[in-house]
N, C-alpha and C positions, 0 to 999 in steps of 0.2 A: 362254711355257712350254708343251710337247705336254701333253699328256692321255693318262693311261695307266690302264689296270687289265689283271689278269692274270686272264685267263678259259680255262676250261678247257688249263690248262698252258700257255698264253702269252700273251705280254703284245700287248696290244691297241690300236690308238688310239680315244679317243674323236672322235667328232664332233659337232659344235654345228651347228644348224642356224643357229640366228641367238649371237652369241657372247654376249648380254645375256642368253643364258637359262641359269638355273641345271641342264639337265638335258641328257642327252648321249645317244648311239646308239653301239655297238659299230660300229668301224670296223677295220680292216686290221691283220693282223700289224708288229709295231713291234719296235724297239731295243729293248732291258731299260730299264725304272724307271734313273734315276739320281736321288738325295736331295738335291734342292738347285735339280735342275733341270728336272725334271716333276713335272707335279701327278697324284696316285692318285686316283683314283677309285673307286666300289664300285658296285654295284649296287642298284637302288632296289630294297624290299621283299623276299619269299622267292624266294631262289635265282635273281632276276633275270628274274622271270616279266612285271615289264610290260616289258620290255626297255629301261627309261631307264637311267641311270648317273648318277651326283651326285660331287660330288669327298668326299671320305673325310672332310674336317671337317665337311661337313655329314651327311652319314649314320651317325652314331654309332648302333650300335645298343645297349639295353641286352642284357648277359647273360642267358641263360637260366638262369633258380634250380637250385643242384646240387642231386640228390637227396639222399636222408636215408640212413643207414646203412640197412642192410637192404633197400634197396629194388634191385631189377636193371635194368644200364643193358645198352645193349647197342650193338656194334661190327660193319661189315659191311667185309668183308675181297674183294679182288677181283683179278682180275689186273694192273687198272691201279693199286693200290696204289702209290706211289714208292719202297715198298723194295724189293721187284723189279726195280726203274732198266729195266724194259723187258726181262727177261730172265725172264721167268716159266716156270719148268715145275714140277710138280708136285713132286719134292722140293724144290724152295724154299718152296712153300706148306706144306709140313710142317715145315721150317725156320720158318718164320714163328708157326707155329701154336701150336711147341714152347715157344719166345719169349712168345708171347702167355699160354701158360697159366701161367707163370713168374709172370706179370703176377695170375693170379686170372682170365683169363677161359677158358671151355670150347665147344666149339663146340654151338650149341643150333639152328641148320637151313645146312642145304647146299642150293643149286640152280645152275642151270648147266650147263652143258657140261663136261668135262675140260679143255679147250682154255682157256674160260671161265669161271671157277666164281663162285657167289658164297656165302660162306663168314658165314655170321650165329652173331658169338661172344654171350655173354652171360657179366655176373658179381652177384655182390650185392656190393654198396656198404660197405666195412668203415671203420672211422675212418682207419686208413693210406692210402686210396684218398681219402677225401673231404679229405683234412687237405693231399695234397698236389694237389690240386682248388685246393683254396683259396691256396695256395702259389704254384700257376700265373694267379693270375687277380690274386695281389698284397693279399689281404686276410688279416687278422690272422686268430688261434687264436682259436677263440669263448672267453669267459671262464669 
């Protein structure tokens, strides 16, 4: 069975130096993941900074605790965004924007380029925002 993980927008093979070892190195552009008959892999610790790879049963990570009502979280908006699909200009970033503020967020710093931007939203945390927080992650209504 290959070894796969999808790293920066594709998917990747892993490699084994020796195959008895539980930890892997970013290897070459690959097929897509198929379910059944490659194994996923993740990235050891944040953001894949020591560059090992493990297969995804064993790197369960726990969640990060949601915030509390009231408190502001905050979302970085970019041209590589995937709702852009590659197609980014400037009235689609306002399109996006317009969408996001629908959402409760407002945009609180801009930097970048035109070409470039990167777009830092902010919102505060209301119960409608944390209830469906909780929703996405699979855990019940607090009692």
């Amino acid at each position: 069975m290959p070894n796969k993980t999808f790293w920066k927008g594709e998917w990747r093979g892993i490699e084994q130096a020796n195959p008895g070892e539980p930890k892997g190195r970013l290897g070459a552009a690959c097929a897509p993941f198929v379910e059944g008959e490659d194994v996923k892999w993740i990235a050891e610790g944040a953001y894949g900074a020591s560059g090992n790879f493990v297969p995804a049963s064993l790197g369960v990570r726990p969640l990060a605790p949601l915030p509390g009502v009231g408190d502001r979280t905050h979302r970085v908006v970019t041209s590589g965004d995937p709702w852009f699909d590659g197609k980014f200009a400037a009235e689609r970033l306002a399109e996006r924007l317009d969408v996001l503020a629908t959402e409760g967020w407002r945009v609180a710093a801009m930097a970048g380029t035109r070409a470039d931007p990167i777009v830092i939203l902010e919102r505060i945390v209301s119960e409608d925002h944390l209830a469906g927080a909780r929703r996405l992650r699979g855990e019940p209504p607090p009692a």
